[in-house]
LUMBA-101643 format. One line per field, with one value per atom (N, C-alpha, C, O, CB): residue number from 1; residue in one letter; x, y, z. Coordinates in nm, 3 decimals. Glycine has a CB too. Example, Ala and Ser with C-alpha at 12.3 -4.5 7.8 and 13.67 -1.06 7.14 Angstrom:
BEGIN
num = 1_1_1_1_1_2_2_2_2_2
residuo = A_A_A_A_A_S_S_S_S_S
X = 1.319_1.230_1.320_1.424_1.131_1.285_1.367_1.290_1.341_1.408
Y = -0.569_-0.450_-0.330_-0.332_-0.447_-0.225_-0.106_0.003_0.114_-0.060
Z = 0.780_0.780_0.780_0.846_0.905_0.708_0.714_0.787_0.804_0.572
***
This chain:
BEGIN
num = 1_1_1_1_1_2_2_2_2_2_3_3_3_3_3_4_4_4_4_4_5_5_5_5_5_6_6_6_6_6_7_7_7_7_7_8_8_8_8_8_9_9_9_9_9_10_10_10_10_10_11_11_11_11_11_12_12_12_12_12_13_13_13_13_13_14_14_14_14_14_15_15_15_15_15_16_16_16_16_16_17_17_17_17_17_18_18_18_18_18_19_19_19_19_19_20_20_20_20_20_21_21_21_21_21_22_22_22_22_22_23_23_23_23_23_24_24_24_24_24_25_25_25_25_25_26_26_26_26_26_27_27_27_27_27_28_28_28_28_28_29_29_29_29_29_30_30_30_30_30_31_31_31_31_31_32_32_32_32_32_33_33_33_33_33_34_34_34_34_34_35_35_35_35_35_36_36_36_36_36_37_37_37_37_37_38_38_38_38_38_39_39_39_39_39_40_40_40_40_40_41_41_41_41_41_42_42_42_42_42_43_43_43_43_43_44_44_44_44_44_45_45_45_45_45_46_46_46_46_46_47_47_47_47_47_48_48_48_48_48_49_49_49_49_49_50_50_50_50_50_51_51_51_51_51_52_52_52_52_52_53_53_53_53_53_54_54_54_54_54_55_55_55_55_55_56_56_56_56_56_57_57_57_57_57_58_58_58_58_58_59_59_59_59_59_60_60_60_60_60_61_61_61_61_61_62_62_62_62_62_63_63_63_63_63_64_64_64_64_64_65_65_65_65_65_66_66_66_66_66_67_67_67_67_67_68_68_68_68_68_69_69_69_69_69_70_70_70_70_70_71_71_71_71_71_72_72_72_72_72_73_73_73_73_73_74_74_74_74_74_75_75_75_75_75_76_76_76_76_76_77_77_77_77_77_78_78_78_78_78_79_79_79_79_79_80_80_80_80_80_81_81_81_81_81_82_82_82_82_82_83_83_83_83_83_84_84_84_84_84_85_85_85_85_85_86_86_86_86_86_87_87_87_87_87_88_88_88_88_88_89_89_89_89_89_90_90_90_90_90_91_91_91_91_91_92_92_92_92_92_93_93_93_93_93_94_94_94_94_94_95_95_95_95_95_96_96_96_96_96_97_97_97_97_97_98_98_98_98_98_99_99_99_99_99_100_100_100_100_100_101_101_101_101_101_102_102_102_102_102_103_103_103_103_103_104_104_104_104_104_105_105_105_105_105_106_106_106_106_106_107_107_107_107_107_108_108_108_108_108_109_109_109_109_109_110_110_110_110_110_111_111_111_111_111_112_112_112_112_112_113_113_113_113_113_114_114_114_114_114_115_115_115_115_115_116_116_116_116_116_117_117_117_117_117_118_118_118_118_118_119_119_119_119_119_120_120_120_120_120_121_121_121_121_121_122_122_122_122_122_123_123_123_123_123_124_124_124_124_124_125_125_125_125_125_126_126_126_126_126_127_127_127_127_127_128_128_128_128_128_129_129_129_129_129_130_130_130_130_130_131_131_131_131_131_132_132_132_132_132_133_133_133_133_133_134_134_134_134_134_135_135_135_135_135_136_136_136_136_136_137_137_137_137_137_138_138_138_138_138_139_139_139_139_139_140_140_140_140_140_141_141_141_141_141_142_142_142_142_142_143_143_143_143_143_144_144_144_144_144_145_145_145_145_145_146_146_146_146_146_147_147_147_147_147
residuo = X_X_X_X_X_X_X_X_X_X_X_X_X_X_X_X_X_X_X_X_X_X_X_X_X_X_X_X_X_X_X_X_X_X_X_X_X_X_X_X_X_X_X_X_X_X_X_X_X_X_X_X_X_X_X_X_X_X_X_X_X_X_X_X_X_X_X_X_X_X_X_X_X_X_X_X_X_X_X_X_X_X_X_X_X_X_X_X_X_X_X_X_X_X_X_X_X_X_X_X_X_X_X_X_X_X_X_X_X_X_X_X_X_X_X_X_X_X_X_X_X_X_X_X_X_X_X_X_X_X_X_X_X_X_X_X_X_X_X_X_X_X_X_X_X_X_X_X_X_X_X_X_X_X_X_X_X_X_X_X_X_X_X_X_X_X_X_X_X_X_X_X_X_X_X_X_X_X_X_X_X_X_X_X_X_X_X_X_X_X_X_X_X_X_X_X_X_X_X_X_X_X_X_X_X_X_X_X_X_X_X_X_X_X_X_X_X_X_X_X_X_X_X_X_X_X_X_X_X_X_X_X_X_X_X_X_X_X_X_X_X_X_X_X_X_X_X_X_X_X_X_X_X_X_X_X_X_X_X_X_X_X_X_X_X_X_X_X_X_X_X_X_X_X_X_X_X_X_X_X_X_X_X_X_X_X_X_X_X_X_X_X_X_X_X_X_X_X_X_X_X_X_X_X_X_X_X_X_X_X_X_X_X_X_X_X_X_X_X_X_X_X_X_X_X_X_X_X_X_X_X_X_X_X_X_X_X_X_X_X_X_X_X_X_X_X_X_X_X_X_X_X_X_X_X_X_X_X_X_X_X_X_X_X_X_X_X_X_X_X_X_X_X_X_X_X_X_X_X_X_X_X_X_X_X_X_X_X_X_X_X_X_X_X_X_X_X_X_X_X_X_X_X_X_X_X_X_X_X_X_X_X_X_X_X_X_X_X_X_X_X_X_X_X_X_X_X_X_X_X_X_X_X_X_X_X_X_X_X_X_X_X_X_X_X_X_X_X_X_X_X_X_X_X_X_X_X_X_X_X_X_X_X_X_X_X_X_X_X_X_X_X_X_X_X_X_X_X_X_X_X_X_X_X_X_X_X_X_X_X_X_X_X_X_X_X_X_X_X_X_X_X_X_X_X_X_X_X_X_X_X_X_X_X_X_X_X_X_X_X_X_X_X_X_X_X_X_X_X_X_X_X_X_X_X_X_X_X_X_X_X_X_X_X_X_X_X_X_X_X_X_X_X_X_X_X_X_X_X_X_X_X_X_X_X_X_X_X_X_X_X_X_X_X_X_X_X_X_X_X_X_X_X_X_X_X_X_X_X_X_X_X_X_X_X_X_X_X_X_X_X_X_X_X_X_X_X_X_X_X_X_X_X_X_X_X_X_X_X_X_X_X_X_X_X_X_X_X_X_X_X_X_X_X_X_X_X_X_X_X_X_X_X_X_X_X_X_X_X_X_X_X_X_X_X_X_X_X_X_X_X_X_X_X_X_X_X_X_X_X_X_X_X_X_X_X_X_X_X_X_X_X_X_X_X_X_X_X_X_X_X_X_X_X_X_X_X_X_X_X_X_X_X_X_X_X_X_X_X_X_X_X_X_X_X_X_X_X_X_X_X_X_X_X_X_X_X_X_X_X_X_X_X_X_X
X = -0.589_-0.640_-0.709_-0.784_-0.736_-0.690_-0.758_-0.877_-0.907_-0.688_-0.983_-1.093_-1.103_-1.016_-1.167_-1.170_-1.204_-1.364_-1.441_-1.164_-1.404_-1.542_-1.568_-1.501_-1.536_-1.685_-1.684_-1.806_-1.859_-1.782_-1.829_-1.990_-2.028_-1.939_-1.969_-2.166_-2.176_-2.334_-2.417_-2.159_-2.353_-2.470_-2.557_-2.503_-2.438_-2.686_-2.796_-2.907_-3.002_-2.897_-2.863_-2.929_-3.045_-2.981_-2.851_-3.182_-3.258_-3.356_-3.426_-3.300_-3.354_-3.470_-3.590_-3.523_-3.453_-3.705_-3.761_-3.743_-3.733_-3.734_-3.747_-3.701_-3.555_-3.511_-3.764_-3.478_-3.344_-3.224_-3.248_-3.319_-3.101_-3.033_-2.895_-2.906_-2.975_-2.825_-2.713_-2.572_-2.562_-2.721_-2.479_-2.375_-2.281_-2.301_-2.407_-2.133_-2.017_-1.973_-2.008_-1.941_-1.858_-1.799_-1.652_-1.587_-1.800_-1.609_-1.492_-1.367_-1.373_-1.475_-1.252_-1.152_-1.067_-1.008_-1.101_-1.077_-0.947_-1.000_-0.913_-0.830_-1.103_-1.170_-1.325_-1.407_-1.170_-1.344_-1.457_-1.582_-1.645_-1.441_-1.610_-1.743_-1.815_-1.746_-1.740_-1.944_-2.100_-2.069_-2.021_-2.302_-2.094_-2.046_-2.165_-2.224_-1.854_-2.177_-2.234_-2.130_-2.016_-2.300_-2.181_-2.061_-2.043_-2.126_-2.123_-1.887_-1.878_-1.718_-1.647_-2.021_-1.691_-1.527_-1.480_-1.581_-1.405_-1.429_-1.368_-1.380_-1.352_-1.285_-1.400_-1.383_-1.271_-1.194_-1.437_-1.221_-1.080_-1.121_-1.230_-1.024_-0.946_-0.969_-1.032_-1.085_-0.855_-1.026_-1.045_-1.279_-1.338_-0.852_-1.307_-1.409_-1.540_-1.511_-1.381_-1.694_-1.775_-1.813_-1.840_-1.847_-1.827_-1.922_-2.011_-1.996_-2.123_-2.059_-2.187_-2.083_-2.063_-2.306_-2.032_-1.868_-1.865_-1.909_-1.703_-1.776_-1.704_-1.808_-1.764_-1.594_-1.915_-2.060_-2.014_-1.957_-2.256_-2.085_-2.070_-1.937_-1.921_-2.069_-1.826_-1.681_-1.642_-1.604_-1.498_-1.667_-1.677_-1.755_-1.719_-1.687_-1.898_-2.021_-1.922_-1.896_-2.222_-1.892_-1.855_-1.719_-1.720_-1.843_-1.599_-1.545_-1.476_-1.379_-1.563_-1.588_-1.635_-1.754_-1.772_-1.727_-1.813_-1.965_-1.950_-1.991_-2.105_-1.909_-1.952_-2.055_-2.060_-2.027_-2.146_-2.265_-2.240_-2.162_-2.410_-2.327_-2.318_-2.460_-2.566_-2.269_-2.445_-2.577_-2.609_-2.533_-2.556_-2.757_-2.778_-2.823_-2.942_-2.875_-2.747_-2.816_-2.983_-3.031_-2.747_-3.048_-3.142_-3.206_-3.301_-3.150_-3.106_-3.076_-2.990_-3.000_-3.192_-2.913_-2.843_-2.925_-3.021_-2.798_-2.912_-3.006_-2.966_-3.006_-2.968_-2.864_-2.829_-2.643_-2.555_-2.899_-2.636_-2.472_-2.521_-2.605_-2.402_-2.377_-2.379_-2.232_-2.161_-2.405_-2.183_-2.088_-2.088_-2.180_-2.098_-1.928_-1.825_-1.731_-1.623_-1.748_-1.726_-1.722_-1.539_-1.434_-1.881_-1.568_-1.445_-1.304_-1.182_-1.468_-1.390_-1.304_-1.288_-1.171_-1.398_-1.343_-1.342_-1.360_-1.259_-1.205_-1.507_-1.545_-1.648_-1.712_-1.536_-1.700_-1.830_-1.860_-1.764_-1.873_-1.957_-2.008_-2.140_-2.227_-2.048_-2.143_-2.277_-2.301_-2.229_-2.276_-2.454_-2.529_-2.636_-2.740_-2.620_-2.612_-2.731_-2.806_-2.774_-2.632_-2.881_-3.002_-2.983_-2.987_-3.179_-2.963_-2.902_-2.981_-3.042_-2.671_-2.985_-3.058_-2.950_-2.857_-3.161_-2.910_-2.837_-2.906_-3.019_-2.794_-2.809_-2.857_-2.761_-2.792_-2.853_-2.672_-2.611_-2.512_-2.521_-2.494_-2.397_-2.283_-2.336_-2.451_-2.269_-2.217_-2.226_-2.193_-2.121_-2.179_-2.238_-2.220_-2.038_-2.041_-2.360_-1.968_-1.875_-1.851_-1.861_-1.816_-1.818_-1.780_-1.716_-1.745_-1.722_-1.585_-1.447_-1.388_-1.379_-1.323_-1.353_-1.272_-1.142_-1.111_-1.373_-1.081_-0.964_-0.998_-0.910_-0.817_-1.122_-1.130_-1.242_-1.245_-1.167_-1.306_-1.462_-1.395_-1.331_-1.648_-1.460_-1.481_-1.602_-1.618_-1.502_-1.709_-1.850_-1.892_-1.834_-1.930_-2.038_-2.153_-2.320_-2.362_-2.131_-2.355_-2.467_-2.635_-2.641_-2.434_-2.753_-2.876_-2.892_-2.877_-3.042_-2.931_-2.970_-3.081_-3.088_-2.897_-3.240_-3.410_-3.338_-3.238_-3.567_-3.408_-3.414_-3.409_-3.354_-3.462_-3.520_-3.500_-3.463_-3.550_-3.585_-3.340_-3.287_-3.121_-3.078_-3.376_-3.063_-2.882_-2.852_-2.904_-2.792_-2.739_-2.625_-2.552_-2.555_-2.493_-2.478_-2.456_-2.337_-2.333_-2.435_-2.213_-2.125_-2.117_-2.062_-2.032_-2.197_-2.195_-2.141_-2.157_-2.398_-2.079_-1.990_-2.109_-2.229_-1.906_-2.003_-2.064_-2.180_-2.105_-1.930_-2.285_-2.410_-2.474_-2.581_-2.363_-2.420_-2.467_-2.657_-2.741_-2.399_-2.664_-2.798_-2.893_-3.008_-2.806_-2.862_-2.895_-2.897_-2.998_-2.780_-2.811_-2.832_-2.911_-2.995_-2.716_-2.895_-3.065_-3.186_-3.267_-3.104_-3.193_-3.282_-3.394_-3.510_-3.179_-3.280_-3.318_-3.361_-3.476_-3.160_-3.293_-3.348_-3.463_-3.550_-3.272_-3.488_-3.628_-3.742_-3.854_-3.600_-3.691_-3.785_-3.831_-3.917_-3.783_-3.714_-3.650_-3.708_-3.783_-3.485_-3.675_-3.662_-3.576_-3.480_-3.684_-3.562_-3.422_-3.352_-3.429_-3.394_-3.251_-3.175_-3.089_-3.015_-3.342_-3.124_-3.083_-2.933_-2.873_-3.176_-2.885_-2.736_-2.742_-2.816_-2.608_-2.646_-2.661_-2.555_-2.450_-2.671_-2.591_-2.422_-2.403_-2.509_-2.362_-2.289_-2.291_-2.131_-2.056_-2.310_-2.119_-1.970_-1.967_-2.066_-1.923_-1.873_-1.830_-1.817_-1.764_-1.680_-1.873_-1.874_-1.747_-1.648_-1.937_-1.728_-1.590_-1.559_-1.437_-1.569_-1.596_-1.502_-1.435_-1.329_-1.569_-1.513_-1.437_-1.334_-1.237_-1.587_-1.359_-1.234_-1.120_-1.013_-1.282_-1.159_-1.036_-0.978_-0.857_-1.061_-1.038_-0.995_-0.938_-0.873_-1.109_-0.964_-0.891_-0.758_-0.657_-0.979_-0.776_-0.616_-0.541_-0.436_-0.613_-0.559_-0.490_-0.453_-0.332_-0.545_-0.534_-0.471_-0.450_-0.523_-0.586_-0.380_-0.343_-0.433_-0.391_-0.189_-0.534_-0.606_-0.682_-0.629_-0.679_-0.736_-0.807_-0.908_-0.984_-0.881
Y = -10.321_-10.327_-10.462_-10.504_-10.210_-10.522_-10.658_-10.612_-10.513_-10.715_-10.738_-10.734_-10.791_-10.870_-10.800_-10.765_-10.823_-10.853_-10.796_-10.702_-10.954_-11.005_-10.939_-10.906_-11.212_-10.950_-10.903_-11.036_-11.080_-10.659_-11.070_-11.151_-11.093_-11.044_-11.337_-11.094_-10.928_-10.993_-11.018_-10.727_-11.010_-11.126_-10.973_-10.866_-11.269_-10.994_-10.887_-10.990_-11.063_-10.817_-10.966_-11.033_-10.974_-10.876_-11.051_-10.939_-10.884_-10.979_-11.069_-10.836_-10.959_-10.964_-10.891_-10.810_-11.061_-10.888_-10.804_-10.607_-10.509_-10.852_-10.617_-10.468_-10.441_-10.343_-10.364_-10.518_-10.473_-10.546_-10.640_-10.506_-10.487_-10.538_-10.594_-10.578_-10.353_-10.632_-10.653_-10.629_-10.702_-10.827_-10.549_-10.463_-10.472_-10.484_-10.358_-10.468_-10.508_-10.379_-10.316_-10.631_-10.317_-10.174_-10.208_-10.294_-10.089_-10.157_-10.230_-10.150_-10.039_-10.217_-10.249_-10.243_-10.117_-10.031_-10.370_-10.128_-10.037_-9.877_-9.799_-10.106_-9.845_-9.717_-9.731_-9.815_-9.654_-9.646_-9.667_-9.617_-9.513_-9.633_-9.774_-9.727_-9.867_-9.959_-9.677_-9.881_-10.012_-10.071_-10.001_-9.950_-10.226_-10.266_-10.384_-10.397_-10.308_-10.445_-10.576_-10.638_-10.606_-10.603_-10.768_-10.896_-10.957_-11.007_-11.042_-10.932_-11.006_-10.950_-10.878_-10.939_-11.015_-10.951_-11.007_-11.002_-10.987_-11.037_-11.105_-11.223_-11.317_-11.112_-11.249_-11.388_-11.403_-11.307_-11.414_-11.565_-11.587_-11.681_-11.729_-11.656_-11.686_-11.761_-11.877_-11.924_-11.793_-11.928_-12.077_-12.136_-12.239_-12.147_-11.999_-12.034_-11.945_-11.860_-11.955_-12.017_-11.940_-11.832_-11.863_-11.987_-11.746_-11.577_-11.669_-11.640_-11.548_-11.734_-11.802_-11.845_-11.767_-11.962_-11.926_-11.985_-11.872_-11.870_-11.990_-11.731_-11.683_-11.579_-11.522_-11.619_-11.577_-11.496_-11.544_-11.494_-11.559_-11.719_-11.813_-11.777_-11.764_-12.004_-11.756_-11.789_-11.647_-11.635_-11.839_-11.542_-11.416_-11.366_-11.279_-11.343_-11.433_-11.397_-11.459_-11.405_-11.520_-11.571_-11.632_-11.564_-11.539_-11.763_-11.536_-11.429_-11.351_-11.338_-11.419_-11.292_-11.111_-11.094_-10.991_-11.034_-11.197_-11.233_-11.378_-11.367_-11.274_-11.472_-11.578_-11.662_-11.785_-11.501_-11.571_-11.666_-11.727_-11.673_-11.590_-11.876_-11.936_-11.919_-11.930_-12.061_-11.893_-11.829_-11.958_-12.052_-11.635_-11.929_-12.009_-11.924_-11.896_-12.094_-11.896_-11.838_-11.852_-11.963_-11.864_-11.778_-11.775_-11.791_-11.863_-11.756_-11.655_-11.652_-11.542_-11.436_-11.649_-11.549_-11.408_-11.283_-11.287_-11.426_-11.204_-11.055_-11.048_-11.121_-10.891_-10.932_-10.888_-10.891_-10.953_-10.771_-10.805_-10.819_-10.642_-10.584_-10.964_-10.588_-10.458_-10.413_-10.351_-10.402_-10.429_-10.342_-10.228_-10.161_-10.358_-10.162_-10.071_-10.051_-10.100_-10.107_-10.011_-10.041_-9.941_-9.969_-9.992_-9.823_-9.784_-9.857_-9.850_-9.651_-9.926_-10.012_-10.145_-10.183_-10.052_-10.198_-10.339_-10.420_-10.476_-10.382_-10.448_-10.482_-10.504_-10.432_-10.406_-10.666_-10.682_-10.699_-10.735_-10.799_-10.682_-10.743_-10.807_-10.749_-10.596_-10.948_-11.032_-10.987_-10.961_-11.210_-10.985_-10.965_-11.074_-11.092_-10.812_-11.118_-11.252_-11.216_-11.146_-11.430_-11.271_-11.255_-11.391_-11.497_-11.218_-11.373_-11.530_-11.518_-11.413_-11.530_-11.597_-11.625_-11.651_-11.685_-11.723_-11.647_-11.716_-11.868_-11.895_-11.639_-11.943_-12.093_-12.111_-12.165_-12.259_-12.078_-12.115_-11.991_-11.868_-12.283_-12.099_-11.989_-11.897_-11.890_-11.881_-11.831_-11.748_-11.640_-11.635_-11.774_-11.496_-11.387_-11.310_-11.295_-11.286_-11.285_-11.227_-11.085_-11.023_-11.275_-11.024_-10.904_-10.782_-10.668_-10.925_-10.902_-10.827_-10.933_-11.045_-10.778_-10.922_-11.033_-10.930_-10.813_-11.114_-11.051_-10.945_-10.811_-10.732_-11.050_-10.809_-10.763_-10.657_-10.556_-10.877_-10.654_-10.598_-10.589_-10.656_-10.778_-10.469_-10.374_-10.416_-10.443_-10.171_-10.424_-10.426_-10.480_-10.495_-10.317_-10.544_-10.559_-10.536_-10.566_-10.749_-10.478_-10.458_-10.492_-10.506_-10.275_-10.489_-10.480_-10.347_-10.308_-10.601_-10.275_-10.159_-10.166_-10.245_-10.119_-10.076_-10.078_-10.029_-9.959_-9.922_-10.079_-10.031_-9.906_-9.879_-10.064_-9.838_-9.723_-9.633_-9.554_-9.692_-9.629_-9.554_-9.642_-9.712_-9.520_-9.614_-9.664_-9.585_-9.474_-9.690_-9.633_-9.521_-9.442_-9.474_-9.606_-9.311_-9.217_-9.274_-9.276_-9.070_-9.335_-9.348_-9.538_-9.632_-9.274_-9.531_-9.705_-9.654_-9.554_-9.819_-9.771_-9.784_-9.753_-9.774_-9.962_-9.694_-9.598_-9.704_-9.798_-9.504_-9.727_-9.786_-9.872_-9.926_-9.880_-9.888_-10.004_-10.000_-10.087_-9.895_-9.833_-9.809_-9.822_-9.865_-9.618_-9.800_-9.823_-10.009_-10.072_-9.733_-10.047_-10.188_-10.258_-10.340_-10.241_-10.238_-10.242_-10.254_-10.345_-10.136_-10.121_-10.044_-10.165_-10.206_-9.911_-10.177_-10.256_-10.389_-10.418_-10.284_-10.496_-10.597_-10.576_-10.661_-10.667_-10.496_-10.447_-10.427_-10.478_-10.270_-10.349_-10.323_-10.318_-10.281_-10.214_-10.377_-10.447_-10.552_-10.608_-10.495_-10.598_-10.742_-10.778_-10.713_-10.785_-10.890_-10.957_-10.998_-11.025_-11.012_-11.021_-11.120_-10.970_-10.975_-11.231_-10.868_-10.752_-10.717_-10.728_-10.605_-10.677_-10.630_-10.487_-10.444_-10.702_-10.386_-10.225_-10.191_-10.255_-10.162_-10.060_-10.034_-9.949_-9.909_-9.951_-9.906_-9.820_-9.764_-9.798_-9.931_-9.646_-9.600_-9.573_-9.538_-9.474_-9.586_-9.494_-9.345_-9.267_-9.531_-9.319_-9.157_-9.071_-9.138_-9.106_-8.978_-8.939_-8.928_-8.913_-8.780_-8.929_-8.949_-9.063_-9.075_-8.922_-9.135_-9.284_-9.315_-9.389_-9.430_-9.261_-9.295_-9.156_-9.144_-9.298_-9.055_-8.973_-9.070_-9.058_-8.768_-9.151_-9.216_-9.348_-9.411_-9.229_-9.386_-9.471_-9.434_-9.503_-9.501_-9.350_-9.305_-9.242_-9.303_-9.181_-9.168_-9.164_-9.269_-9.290_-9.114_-9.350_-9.507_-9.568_-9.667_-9.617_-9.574_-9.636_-9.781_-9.878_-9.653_-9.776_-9.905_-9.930_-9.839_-9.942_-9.961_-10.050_-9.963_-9.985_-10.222
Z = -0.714_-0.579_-0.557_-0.644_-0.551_-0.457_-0.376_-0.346_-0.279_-0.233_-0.433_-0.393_-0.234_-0.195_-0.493_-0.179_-0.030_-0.032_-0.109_0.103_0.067_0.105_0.290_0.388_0.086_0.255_0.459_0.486_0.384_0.528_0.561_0.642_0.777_0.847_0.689_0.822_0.902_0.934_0.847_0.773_1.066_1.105_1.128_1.155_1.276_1.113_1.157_1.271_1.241_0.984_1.375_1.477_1.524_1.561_1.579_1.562_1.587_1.701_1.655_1.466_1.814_1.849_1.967_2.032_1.858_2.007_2.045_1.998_2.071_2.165_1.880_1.842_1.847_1.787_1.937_1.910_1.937_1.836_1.760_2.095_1.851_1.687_1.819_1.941_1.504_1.776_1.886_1.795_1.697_1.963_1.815_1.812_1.894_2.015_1.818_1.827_1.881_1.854_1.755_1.828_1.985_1.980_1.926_1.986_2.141_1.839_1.792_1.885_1.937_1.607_1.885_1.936_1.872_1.939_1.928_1.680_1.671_1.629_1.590_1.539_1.636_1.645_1.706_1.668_1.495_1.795_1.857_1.816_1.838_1.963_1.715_1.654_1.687_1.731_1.472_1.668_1.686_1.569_1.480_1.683_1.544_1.409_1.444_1.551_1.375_1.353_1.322_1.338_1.304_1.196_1.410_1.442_1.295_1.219_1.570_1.280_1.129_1.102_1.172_0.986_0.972_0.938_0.821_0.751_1.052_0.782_0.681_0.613_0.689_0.707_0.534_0.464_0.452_0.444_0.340_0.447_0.497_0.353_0.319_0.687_0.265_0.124_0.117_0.017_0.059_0.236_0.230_0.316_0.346_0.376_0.311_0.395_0.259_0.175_0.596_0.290_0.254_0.309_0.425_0.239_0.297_0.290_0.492_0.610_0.040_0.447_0.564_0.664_0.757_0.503_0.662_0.724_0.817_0.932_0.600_0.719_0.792_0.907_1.007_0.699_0.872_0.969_1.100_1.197_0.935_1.050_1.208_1.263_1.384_1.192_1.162_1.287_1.375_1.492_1.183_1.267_1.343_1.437_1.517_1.282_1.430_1.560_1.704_1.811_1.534_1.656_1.751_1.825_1.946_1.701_1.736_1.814_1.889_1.964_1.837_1.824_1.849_1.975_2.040_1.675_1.987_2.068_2.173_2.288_1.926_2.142_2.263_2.185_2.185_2.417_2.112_2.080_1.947_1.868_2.079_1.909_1.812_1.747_1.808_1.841_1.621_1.579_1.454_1.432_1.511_1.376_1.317_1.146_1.132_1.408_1.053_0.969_0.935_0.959_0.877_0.896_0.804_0.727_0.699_0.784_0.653_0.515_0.470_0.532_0.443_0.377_0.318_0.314_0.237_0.169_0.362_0.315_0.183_0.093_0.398_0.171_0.081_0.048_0.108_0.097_-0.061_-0.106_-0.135_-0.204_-0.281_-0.007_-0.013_-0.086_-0.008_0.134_-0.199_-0.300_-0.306_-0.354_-0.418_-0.230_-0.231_-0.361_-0.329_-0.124_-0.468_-0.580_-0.562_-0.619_-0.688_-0.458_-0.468_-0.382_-0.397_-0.436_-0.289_-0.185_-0.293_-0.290_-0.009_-0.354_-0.432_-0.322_-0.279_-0.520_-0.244_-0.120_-0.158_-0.234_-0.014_-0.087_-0.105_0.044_0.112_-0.205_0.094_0.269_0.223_0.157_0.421_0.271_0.261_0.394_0.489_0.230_0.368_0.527_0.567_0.504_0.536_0.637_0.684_0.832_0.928_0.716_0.810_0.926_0.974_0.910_0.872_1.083_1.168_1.328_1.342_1.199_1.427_1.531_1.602_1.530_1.523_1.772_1.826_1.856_1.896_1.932_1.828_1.933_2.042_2.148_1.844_2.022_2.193_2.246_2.241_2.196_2.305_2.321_2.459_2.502_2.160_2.510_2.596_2.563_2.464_2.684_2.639_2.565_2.593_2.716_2.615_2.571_2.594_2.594_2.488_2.538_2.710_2.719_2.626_2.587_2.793_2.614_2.551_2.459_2.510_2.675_2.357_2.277_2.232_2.256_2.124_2.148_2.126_1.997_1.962_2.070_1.951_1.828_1.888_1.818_1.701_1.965_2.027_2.227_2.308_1.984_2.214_2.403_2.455_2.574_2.410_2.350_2.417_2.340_2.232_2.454_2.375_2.274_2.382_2.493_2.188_2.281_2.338_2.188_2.066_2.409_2.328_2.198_2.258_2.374_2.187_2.130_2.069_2.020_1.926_1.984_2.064_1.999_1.842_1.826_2.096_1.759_1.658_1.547_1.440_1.668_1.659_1.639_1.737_1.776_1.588_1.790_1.846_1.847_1.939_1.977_1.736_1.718_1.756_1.765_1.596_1.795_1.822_1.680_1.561_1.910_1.761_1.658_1.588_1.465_1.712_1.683_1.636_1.593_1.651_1.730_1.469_1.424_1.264_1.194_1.430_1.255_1.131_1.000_0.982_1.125_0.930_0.850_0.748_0.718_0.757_0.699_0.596_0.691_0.664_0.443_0.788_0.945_0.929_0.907_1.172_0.956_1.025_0.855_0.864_1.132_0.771_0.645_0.623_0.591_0.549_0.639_0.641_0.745_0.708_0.643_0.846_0.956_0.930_0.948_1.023_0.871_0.814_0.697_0.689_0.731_0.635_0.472_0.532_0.497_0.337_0.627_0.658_0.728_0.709_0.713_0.798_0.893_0.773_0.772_0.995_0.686_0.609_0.395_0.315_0.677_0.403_0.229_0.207_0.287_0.205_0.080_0.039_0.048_0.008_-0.059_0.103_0.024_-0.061_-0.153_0.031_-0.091_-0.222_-0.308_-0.406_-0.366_-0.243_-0.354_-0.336_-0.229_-0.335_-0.442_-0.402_-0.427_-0.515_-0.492_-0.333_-0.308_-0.363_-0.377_-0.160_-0.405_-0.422_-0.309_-0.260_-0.575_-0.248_-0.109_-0.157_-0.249_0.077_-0.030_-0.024_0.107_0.172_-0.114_0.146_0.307_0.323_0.245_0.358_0.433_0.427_0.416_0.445_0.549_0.393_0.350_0.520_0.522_0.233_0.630_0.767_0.824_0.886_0.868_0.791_0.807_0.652_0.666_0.824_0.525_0.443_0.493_0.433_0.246_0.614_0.608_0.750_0.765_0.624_0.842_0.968_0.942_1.026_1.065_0.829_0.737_0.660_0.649_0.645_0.626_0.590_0.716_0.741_0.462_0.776_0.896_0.939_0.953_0.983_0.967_1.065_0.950_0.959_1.186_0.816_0.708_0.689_0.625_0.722_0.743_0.692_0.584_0.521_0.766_0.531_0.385_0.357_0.262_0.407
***
């Protein structure tokens, strides 16, 4: 099995987190996606905020490294700021984006999301997790034959 990387911006401000509704199942995600072979983990944050969002953000710093040990998946998570950019509605990958208070997410956000929130709000950083996906999203994953 192919290991894969994810980068996955945690934007926060005034209490609120900001969340992209994804296009191919309708769940809240952190703006972020893939590392592409040729780019860093940080790289691919900036190219995906951008988008998925309109906005150009400025990292931080890395939070953490959240390892899926059964997916062979790592997702870096960074705490980044916007500096510019305009916000976008709809991209081809994202329906919506919205800020969300903190404590009050939505129900339907991709599965360790509100746990990863969670940990930058109130963790240290630099730590790596181990995590899994809940068994509904690995059964909505095999249905729609994806990864």
């Amino acid at each position: 099995m192919k290991y894969s990387h994810g980068a996955f911006n945690v934007v926060i401000c005034n209490q609120k987190v900001l969340l992209v509704k994804r296009r191919d199942f309708p769940l809240w995600d952190l703006p972020g996606g893939v590392v592409e072979l040729d780019e860093l983990p940080s790289e691919a944050a900036i190219r995906e905020m951008y988008e998925e969002t309109g906005y150009e953000v400025h990292i931080d710093y890395e939070f953490a490294r959240y390892i899926d040990k059964t997916r062979n998946d790592c997702q870096h998570l960074f705490v980044s700021q916007i500096v510019g950019g305009k916000a976008m509605t709809q991209s081809s990958e994202t329906c919506q984006l919205k800020w969300f208070p903190i404590a009050h997410l939505p129900f339907n956000l991709v599965s360790n999301r509100k746990r990863q929130i969670h940990d930058v709000c109130f963790s240290k950083q630099g730590a790596k997790y181990e995590i899994s996906e809940n068994i509904l999203i690995r059964l909505i994953r095999k249905v729609l034959r994806l990864k």
